[in-house]
N, CA, C and O of each residue as an XYZ file, in Angstrom:
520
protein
N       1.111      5.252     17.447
C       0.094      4.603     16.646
C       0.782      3.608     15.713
O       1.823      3.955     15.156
N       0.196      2.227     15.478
C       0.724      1.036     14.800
C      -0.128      0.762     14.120
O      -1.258      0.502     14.535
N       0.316      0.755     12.571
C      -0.636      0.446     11.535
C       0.099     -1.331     10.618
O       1.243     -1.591     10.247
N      -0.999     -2.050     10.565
C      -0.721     -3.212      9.859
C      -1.297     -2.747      7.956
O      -2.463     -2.404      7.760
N      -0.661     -2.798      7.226
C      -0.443     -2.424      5.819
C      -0.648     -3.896      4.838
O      -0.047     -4.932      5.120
N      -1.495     -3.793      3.783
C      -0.955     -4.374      2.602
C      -0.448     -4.178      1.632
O      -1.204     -4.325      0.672
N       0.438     -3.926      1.420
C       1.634     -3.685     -0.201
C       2.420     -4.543     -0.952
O       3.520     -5.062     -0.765
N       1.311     -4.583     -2.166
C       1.710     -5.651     -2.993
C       1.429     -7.137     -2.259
O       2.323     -7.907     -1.908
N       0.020     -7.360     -2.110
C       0.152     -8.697     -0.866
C       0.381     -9.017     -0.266
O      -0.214    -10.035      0.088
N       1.672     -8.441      0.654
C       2.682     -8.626      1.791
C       1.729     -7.571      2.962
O       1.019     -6.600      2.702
N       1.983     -8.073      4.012
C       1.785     -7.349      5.325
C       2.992     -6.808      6.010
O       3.949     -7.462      6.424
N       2.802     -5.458      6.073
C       3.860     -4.648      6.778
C       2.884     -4.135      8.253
O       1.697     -3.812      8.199
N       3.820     -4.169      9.644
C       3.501     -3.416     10.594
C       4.350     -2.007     10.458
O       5.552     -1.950     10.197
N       3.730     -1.210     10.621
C       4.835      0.093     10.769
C       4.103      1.386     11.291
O       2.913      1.620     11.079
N       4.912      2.151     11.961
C       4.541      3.161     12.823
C       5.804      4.490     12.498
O       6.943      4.502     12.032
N       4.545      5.843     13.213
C       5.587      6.737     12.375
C       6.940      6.678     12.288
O       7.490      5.876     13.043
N       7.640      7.347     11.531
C       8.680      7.016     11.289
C       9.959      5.804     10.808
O      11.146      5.913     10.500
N       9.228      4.922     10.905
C       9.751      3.539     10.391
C       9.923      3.944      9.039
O       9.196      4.647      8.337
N      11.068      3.351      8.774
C      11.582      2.920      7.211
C      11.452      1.681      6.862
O      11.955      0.940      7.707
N      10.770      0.862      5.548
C      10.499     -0.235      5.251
C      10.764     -0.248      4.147
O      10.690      0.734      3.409
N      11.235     -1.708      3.720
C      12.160     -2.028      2.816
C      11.031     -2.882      1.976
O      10.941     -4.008      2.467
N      10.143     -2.694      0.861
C       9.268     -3.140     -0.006
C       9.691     -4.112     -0.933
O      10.568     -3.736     -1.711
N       9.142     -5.674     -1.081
C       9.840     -6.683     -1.788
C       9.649     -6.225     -3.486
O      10.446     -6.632     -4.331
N       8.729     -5.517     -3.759
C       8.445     -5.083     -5.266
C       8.943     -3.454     -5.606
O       9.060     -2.660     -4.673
N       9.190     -3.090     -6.864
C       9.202     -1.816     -7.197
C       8.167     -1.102     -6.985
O       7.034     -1.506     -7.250
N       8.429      0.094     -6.461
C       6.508      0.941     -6.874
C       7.134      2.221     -7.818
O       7.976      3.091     -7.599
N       6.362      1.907     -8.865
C       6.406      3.100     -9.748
C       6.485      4.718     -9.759
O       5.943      5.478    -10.563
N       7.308      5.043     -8.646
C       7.105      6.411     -8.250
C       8.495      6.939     -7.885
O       9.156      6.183     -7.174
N       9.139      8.264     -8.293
C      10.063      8.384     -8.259
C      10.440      9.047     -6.793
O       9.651      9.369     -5.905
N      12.021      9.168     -6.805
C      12.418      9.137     -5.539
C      11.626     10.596     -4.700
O      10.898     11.336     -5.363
N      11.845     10.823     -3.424
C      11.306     12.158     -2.120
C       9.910     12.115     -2.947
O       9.369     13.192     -2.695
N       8.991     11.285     -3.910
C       7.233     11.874     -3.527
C       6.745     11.075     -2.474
O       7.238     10.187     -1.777
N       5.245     11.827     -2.570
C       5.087     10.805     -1.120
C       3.696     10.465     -1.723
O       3.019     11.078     -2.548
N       3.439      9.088     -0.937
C       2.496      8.131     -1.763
C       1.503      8.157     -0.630
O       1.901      8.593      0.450
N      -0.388      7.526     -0.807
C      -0.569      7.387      0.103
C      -1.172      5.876     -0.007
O      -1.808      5.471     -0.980
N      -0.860      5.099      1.180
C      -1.237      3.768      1.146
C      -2.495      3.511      1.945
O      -2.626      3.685      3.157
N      -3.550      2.998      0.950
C      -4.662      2.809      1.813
C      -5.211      1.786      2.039
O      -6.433      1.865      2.167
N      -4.636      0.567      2.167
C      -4.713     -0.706      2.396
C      -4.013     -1.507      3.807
O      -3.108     -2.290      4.097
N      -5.249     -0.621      4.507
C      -5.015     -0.947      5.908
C      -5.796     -1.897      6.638
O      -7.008     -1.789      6.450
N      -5.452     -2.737      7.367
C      -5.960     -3.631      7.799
C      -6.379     -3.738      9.551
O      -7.291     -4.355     10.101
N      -5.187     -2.775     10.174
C      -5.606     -2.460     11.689
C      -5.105     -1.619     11.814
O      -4.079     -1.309     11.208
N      -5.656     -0.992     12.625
C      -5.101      0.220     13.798
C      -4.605      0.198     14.847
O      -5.553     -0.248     15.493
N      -3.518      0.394     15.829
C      -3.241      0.280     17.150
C      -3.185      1.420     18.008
O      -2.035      1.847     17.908
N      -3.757      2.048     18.706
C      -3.397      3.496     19.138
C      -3.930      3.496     20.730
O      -5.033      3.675     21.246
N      -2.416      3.167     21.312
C      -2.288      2.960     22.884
C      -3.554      1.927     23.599
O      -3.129      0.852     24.022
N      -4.832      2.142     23.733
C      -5.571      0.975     23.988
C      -6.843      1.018     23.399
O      -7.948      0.645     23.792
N      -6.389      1.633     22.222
C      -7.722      1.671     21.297
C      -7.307      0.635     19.943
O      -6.497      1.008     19.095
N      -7.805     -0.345     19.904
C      -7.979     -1.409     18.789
C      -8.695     -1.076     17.536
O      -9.875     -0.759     17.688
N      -8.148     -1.083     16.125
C      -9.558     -1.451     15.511
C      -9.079     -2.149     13.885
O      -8.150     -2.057     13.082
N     -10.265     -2.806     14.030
C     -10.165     -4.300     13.203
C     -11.137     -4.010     11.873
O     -11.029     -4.458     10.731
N     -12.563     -2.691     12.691
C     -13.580     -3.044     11.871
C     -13.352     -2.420     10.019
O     -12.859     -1.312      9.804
N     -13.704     -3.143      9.134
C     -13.177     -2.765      7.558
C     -13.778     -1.073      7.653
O     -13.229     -0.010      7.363
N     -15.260     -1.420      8.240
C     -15.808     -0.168      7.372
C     -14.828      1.315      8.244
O     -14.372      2.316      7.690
N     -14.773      0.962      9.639
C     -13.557      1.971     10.119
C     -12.249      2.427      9.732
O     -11.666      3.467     10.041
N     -11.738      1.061      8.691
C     -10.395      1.336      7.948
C     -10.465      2.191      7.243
O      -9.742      3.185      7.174
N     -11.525      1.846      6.508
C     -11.689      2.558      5.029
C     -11.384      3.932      4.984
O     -10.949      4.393      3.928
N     -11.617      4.993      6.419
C     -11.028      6.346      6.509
C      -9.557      6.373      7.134
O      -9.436      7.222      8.018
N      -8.609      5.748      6.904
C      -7.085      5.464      7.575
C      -6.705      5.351      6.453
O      -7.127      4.550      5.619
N      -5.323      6.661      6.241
C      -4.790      6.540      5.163
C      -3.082      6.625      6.092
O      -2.912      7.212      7.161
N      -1.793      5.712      5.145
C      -0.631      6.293      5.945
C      -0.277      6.772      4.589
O      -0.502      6.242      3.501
N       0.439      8.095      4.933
C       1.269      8.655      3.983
C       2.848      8.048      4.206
O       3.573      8.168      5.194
N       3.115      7.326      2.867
C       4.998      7.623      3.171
C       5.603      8.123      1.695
O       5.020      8.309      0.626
N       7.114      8.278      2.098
C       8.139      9.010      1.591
C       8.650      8.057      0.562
O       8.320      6.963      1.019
N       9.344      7.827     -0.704
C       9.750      7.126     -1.008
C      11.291      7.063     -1.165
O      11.664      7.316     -2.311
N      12.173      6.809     -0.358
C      13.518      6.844     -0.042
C      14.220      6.586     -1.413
O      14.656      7.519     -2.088
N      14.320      5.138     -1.836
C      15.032      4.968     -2.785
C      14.648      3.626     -3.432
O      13.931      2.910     -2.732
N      15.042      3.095     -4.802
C      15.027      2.202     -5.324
C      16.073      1.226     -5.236
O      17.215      1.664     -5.367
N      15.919     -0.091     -5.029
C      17.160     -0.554     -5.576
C      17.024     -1.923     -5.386
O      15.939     -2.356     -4.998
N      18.042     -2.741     -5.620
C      18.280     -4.589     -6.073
C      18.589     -5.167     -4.953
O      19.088     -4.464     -4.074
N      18.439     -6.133     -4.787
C      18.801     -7.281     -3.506
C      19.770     -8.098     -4.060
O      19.564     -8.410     -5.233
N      20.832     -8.555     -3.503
C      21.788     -9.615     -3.900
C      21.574    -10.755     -4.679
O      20.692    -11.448     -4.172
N      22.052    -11.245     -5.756
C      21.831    -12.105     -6.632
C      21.687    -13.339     -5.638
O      22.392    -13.602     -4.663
N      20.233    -14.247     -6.302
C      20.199    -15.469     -5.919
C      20.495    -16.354     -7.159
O      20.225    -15.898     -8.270
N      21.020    -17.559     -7.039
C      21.342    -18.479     -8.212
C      20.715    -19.939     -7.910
O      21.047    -20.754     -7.050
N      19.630    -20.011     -8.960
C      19.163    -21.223     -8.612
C      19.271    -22.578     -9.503
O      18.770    -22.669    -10.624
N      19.841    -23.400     -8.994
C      20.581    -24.490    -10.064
C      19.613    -25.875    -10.173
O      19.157    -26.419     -9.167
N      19.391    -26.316    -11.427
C      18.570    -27.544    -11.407
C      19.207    -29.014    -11.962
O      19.614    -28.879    -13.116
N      19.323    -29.850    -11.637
C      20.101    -30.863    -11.796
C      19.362    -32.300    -11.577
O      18.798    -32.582    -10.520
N      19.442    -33.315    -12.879
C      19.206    -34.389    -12.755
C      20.122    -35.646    -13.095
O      20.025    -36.487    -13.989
N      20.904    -35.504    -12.223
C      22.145    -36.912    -11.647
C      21.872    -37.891    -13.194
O      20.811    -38.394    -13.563
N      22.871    -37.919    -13.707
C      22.891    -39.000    -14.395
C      21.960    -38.953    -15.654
O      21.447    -39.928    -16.203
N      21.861    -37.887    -15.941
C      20.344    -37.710    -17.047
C      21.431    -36.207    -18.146
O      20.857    -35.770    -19.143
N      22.437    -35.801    -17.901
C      22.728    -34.940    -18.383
C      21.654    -33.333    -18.471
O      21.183    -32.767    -19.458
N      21.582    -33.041    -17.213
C      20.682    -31.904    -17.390
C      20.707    -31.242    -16.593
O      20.035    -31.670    -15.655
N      21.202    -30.235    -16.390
C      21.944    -28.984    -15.676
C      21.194    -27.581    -16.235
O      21.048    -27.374    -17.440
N      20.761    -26.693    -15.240
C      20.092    -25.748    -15.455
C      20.434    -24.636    -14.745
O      20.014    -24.833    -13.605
N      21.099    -23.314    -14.817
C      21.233    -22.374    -13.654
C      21.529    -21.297    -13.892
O      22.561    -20.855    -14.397
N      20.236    -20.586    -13.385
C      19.396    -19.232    -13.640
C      19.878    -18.083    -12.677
O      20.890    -18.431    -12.067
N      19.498    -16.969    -12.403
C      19.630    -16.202    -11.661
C      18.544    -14.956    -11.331
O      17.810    -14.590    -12.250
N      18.470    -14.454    -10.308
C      17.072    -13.667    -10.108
C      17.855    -12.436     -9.189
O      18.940    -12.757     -8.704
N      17.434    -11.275     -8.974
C      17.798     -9.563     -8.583
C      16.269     -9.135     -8.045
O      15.502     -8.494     -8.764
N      15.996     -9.478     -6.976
C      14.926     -8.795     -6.511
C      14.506     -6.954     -6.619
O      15.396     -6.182     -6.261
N      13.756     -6.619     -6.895
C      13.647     -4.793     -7.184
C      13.031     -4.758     -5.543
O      12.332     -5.482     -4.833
N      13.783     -3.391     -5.424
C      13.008     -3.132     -3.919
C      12.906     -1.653     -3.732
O      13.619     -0.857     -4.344
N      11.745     -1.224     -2.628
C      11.555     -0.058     -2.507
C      11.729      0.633     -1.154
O      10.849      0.314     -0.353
N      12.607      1.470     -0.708
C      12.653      2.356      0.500
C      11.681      2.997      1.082
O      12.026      4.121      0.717
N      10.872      3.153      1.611
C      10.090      4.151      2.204
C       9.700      4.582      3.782
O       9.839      3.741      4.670
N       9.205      5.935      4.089
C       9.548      6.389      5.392
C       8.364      6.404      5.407
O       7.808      6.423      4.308
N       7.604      6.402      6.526
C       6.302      6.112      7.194
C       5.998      7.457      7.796
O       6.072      7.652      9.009
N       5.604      8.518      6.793
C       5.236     10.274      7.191
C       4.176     10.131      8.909
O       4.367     10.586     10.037
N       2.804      9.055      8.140
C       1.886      9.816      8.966
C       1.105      8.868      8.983
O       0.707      8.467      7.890
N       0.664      8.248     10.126
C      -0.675      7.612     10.035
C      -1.981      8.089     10.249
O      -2.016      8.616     11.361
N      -3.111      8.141      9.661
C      -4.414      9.036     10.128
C      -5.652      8.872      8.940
O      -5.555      8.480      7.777
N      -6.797      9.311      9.679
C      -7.869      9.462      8.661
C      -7.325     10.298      7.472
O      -6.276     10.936      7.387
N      -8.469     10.092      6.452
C      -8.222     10.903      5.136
C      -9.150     12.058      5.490
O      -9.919     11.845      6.427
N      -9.196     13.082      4.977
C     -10.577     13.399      4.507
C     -10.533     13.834      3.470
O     -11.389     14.639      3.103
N      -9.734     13.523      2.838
C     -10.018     13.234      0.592
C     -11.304     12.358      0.525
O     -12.217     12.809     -0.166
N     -11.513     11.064      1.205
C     -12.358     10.491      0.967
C     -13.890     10.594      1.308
O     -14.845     10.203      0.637
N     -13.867     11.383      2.833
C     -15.204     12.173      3.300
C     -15.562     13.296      2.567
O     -16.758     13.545      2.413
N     -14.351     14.304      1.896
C     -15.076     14.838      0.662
C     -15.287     14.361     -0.644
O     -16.166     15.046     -1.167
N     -14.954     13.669     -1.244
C     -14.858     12.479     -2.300
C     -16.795     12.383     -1.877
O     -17.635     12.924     -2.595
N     -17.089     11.712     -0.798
C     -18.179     10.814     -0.799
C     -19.460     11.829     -0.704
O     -20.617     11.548     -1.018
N     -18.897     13.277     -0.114
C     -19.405     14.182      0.046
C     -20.188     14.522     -1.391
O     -21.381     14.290     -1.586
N     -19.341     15.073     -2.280
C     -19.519     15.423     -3.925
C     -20.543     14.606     -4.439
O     -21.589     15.152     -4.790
N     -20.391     13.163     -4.559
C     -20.708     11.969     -4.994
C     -22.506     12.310     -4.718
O     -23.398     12.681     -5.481
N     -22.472     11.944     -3.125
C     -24.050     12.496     -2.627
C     -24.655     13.897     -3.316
O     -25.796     13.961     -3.773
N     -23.803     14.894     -3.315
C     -24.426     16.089     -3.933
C     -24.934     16.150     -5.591
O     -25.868     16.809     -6.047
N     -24.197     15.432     -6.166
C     -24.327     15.014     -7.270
C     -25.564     14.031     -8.169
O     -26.151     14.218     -9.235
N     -25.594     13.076     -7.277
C     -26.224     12.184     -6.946
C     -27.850     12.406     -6.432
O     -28.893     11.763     -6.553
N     -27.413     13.805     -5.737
C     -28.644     14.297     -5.333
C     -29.227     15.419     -6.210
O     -30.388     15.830     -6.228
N     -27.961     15.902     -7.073
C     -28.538     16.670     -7.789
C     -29.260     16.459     -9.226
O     -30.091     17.197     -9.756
N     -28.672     15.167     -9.737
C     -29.548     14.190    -10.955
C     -30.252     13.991    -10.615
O     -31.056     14.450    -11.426
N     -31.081     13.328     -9.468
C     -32.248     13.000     -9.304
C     -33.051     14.138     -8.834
O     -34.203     13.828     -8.528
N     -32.814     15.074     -8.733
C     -33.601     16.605     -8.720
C     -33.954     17.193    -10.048
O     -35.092     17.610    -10.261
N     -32.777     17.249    -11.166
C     -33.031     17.345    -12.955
C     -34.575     16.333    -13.428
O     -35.677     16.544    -13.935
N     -33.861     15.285    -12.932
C     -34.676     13.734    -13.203
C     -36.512     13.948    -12.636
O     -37.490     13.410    -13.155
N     -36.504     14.501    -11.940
C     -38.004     14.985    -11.400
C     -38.121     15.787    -12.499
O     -38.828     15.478    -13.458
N     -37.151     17.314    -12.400
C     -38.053     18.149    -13.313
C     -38.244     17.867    -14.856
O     -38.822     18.640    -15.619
N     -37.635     16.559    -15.243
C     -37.904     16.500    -16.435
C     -39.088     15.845    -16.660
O     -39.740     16.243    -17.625
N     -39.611     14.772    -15.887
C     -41.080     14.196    -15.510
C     -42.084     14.872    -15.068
O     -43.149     14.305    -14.821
């Protein structure tokens, strides 16, 4: 199974077990496991799916390996003959992670579950108070 991901704006393809190397930090410390639900497709042998409202139950769980920096870039600005020289430097933060599991949730089918019961149960109060 091949899942297309958004993290942090970027599109990742990844399937179980893949390790992916994240251009931003994510706030979470090292071995928890996160779940990413910003999925955009599904691939599973010759079953396709594109549709949003079908995403919306596809969660991938991953691992978070490790933190760490990307090699210094140095970026220099210069205008010939004008005396003006400028040069900065930037350390990208990056994040490790292992690709546990791709699959429906059902946090969210009970989530929506509650919601209805709830929902159904105010407007049952809401009668008997009228």
């Amino acid at each position: 199974m091949i899942a297309i991901l958004q993290i942090n704006g970027k599109q990742y393809k990844v399937s179980k077990g893949d390790k992916v190397l994240i251009d931003s930090k994510i706030d979470i410390e090292n071995g928890k496991v996160i779940d990413l639900d910003q999925v955009l497709a599904i691939s599973d042998n010759d079953k396709n799916i594109f549709n949003p409202k079908e995403l919306e139950s596809f969660v991938v769980k991953a691992k978070v390996i490790d933190h760490s920096r990307d090699s210094k870039v140095t970026i220099i600005k210069k205008k010939r003959r004008k005396g003006y020289q400028r040069k900065n430097g930037h350390r990208q933060d990056l994040t490790m992670i292992e690709i546990q599991s791709i699959g429906s949730s059902v946090k969210k089918s009970t989530a929506e579950k509650k919601t209805k019961t709830t929902s159904s149960a105010k407007a049952t109060t809401k009668k008997k108070e009228n």
